[in-house]
N, C-alpha and C positions, 0 to 999 in steps of 0.2 A: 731543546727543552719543551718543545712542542707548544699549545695556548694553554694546558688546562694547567689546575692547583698543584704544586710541588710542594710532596710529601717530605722526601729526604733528602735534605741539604748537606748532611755527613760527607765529608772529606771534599766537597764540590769547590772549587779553586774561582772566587767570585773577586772582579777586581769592582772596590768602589769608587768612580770619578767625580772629585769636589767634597769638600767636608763640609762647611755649611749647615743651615736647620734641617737638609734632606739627609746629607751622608752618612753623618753624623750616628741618627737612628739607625740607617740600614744597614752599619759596619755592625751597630752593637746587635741588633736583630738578624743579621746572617751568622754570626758569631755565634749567637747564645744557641741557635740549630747546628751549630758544628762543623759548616762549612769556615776554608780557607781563606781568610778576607785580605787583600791586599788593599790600601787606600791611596789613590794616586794626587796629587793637588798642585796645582800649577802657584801659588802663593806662598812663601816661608815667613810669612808674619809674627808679632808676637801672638796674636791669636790663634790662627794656625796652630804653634806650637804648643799650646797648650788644649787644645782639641787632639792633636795628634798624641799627647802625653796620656793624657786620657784615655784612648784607646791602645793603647800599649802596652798600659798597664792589665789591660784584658788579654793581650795575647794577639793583638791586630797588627798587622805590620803597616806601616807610613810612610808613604815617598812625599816627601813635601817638596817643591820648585822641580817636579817634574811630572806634568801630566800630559807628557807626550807621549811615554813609551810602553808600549805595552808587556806589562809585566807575563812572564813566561809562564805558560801553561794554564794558564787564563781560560776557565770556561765559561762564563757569563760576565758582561758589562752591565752595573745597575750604577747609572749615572745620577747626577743632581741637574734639574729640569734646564736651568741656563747654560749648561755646555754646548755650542754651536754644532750642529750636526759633523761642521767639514773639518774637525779637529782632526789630527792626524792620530790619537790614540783609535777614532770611531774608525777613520779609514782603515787604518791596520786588523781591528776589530775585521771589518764587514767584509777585507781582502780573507780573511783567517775561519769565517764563516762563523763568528762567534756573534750573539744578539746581546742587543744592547737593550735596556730595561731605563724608564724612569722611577720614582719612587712610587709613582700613581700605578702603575705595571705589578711596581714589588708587593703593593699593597692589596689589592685588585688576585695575584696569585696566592696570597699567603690566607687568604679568607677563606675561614670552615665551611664546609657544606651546607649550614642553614645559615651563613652571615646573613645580614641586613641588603635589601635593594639597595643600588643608588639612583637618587633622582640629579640629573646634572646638568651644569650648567658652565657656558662661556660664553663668548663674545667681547668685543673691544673693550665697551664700557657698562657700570652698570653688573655685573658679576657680584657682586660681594653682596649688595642691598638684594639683591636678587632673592641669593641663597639666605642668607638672613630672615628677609620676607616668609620665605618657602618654610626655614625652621621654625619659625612663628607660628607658621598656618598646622602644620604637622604637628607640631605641640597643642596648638587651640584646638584640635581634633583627637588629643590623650596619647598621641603617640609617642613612644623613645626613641627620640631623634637628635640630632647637632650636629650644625654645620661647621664643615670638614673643607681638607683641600686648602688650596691655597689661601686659606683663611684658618682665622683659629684654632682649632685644633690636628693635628697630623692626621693623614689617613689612615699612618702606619696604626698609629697609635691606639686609633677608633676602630681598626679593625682586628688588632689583637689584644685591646686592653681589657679590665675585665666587665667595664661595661658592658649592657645587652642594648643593643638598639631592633626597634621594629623598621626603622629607614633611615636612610643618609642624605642628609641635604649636603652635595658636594661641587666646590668651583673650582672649574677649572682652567689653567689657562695653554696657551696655545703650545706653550714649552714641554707643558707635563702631556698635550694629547699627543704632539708627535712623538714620547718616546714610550706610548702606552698603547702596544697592535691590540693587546687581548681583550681591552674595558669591554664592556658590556650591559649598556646603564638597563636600566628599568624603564625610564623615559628620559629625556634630554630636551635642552632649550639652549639655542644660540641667538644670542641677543640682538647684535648689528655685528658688523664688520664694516670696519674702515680701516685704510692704512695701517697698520702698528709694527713694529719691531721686526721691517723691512729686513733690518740690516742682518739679522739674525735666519729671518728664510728664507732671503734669497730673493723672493718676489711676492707681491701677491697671490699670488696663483700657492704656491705651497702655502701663504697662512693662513687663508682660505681652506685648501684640502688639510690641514691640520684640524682647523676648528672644526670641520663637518665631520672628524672620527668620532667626534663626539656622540653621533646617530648609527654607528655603527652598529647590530644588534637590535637595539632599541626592541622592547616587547611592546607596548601600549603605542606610547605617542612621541612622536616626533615635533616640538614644539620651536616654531617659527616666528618671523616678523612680517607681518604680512607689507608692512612699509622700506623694509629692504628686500629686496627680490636676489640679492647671494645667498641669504639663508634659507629660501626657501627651493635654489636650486642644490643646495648643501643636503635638504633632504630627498628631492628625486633622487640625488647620485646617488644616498645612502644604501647599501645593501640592510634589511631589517628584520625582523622576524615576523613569519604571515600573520595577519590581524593588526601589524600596528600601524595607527593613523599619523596622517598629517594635520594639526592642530594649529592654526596660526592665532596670533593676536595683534587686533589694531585699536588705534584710541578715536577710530569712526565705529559707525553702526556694524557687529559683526555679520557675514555669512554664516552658514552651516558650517559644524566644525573649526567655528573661531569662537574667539574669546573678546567681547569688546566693551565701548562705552555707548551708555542712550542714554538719554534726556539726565546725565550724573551718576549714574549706575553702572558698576564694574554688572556686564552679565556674561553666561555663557551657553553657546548655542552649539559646544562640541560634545559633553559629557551629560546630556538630557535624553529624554524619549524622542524620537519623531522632531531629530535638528531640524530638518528643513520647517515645519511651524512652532518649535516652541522656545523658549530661554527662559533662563535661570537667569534670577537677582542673584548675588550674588554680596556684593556691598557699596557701599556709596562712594565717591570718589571723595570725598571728603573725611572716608575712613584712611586714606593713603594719608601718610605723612614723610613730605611736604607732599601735596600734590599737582606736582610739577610737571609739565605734560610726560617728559622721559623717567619720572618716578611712577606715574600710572602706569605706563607701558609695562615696569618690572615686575610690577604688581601683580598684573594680567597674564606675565609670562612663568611666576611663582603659583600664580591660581591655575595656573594650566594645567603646572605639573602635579600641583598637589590634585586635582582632581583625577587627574589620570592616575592616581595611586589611589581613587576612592572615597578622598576625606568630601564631608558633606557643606553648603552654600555656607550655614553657619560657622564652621569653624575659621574660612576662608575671612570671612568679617573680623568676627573677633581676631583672629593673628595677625590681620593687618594694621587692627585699634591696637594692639599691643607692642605693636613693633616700635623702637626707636630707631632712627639712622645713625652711624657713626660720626664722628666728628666730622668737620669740614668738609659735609658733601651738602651744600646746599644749606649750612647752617644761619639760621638768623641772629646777628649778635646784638644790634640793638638798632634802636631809631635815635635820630641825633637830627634835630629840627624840621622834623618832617621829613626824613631819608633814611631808609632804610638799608643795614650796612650788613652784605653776607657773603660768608664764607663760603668759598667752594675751590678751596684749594686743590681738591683731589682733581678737579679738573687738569690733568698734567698732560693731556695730549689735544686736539685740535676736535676731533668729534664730542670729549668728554664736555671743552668748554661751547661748542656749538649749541649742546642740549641745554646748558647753563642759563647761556644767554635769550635764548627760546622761549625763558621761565618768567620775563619782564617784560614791560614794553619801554618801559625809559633809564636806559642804562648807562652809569659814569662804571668803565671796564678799567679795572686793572689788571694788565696783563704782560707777560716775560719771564724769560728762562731760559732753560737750555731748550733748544728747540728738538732736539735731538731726528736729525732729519729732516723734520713739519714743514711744509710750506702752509701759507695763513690766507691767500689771495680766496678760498672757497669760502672758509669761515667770515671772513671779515664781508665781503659778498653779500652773503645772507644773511647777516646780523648787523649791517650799516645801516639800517633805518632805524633801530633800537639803539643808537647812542647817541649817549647827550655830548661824552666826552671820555676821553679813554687817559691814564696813567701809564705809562711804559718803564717796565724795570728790567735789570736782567741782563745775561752776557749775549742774546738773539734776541734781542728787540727789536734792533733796524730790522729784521725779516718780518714782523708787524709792524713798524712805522711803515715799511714800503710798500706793503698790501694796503692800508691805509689811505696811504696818499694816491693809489690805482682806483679804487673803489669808494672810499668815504673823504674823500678830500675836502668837504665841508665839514667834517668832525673834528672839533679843538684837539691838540695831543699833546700830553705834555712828556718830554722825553727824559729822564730824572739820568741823569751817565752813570751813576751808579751800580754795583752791586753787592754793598757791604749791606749788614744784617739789617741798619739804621735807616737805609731807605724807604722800607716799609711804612715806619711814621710820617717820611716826607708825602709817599703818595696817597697815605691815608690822607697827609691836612690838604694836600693838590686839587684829590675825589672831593673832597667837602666842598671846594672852592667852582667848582664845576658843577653843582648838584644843586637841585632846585628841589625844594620841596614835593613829595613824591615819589622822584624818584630813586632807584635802588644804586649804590657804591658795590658793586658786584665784584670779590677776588674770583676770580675763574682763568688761570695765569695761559693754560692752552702750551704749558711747557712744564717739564720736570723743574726740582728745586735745589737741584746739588750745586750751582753754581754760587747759591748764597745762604740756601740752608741747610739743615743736616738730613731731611725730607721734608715732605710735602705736609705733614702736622705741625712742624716747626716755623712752617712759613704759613698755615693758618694760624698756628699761635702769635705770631709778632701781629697779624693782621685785625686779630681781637682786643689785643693788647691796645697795640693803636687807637681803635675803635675808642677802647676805653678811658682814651687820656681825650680823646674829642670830648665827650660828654662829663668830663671832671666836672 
């Protein structure tokens, strides 16, 4: 099917793998152009079946508890972004010479001749506030834009709906670039990379080269971390189009062609006249909210991009005065006798909660979960002088109680054996017990929440809730 935009979908034998918020759209969207949709799903749930029921009634056909096999006469594979590359439908697929598509691919081809740029973005953590930020700053500058991707609203949907947009603020993540050859952003920013979701590519080394497809293309700027040096070798590799720059950003004094902080001031010395003497203010670090050293940083990597798309110093301020964060990243819920008690549940992986803990300097850590993988010996390392005392919850605690006791062995710990929903109160009244006026009760769990919540909002909800019966 070649890379570019596919016109006629008419009689095309498209099989779609996983029903879900992705499949879902692309059965009904390859359908409504005319092609033949088969939908394959390894799941027969009650859900399932009434997604499947749904699409039936269209005329889509549904293999539900079987996403092994590859349905007969199959021209194209447009999968939903979590399906492990080494599933035997992909292998059969790629023995058969057929390509396989994510929804960001589908989305990405199905866009008119004059769609919208996208501005893009990934990395481990920090992606969402990012893109957010960036929709912020693109609106403070009059633009028709909203951010897309693996956040609020579909791509499909932004790209065929009948909104007009003048840009796309879009995230994405490491699942959707491996199954997206043709993307082609306008500019891009990869945030950090550490660790994540191992088990799913195999190694570093491929979630690595996943995330740096991100710069693939790229016309303007290639936006970097200049304090991680993988992303900035993610954009050497990049193949891009002539003219466009490498762009970094650090939260020290910028270079040429970076984007940085002085004496409190987001500036930038890559999108000005004569970088090597001049910079641009830009806005005050104190317009970031929170401004947490790793909430600066996304700031900076948002201003990059929206500059590299043209918006002016002004707009960049005000979109970042305008921004809210979403819940439980970094949230403050309240002070309860001189201690301040905050949520940052989202913290669900081991880098997410390092930047957390970064944000304090006297810290009572509540932390545990599914570890899913994590080892904790780095984290705990670098963040043992910032604790006053630590709460342990969760079905992988011992794998932070025993980095713990390697590394901070003079930090109190209280180990709660628990993982029913009610523990949360206990380590809430533990943290108080531990906490000195001052200092912050920090959720930052450094583990996913399915072990005892239903996600990771649920388990900042119990953690505020808590809060709240402290200070009755």
């Amino acid at each position: 099917m070649g890379s570019g935009q596919v016109t006629d979908w008419q009689g095309k034998h498209v099989t779609v793998a996983g029903l879900g918020v992705s499949g879902v759209p692309a059965a009904r969207v390859l359908h409504a152009r005319g092609a033949i949709v088969t939908v394959v799903n390894d799941g027969d749930d009650a859900r399932a079946r009434e997604q499947a029921a749904e699409l039936e009634a269209l005329g889509v056909t549904v293999r539900l508890g079987d996403g092994a096999t590859l349905p007969e006469g199959t021209e194209l594979i447009v999968t939903a972004p979590g399906w492990k590359p080494d599933k035997p439908l992909f292998q059969a697929a790629r023995a058969a010479g057929i390509e396989i598509w994510g929804d960001v691919e589908l989305a990405w081809r199905l866009r008119g001749p004059d769609a919208a740029p996208w501005l893009a973005v990934t990395g481990t953590n920090g992606k969402t506030t990012t893109v957010q930020m960036l929709a912020s700053i693109l609106k403070a500058a009059g633009l028709r834009t909203a951010a897309v991707g693996n956040i609020g609203v579909s791509l499909l949907d932004a790209v065929l709906g009948d909104e007009e947009y003048d840009v796309l603020a879009v995230e994405l993540s490491s699942y959707q670039l491996h199954w997206a050859p043709s993307l082609r952003a306008h500019s891009a920013a990869v945030l950090n990379l550490a660790p994540d979701h191992l088990d799913w590519h195999g190694s570093m080394e491929a979630y690595a080269k996943d995330k740096g497809r991100i710069y693939e293309g790229n016309r303007v700027a290639c936006v970097y971390n200049v304090a991680d040096k993988l992303t900035e070798e993610l954009v050497r590799e990049a193949d891009v189009e002539e003219g466009c720059r490498a762009v970094g950003f650090t939260l020290g004094t910028p270079g040429p062609s970076q984007l940085g902080v002085v004496d409190g001031i987001l500036v930038d010395r890559a999108f000005v006249e004569n970088r090597q003497k001049n910079a641009q203010e830009l806005a005050e670090v104190s317009d970031v909210n929170p401004p947490a050293p790793h909430n600066i940083a996304n700031a900076l990597a948002a201003a990059a991009l929206a500059r590299a798309f043209g918006v002016p110093p002004t707009a960049v301020r005000d979109g970042l005065r305008n921004f809210t964060p979403d819940a439980h990243r970094i949230a403050h819920v309240a002070d309860v006798d001189g201690v301040a008690y905050v949520d940052d549940s989202k913290a669900t992986n081991t880098h997410a909660a390092e930047a957390s803990l970064a944000s304090y300097e006297s810290i009572v850590w509540i932390a545990g979960g599914l570890a899913k993988g994590a080892t904790f010996d780095e984290l705990v390392a670098k963040s043992a002088k910032r604790l006053r005392g630590v709460v342990l919850i969760g079905a992988d605690r011992a794998l932070i109680r025993d980095a713990l006791a390697r590394h901070a062995p003079e930090v109190p710990v209280v180990d709660l054996d628990r993982t029913d929903t009610g523990a949360m109160l206990a380590a809430v009244q533990e943290a108080r017990r531990l906490a000195v006026a001052g200092d912050t009760v920090l959720l930052a769990p450094a583990c996913a929440s399915m072990d005892m919540f239903a996600n990771y909002n649920k388990r900042g909800d119990a953690f505020a809730q808590a809060v709240r019966e402290l200070g009755a």
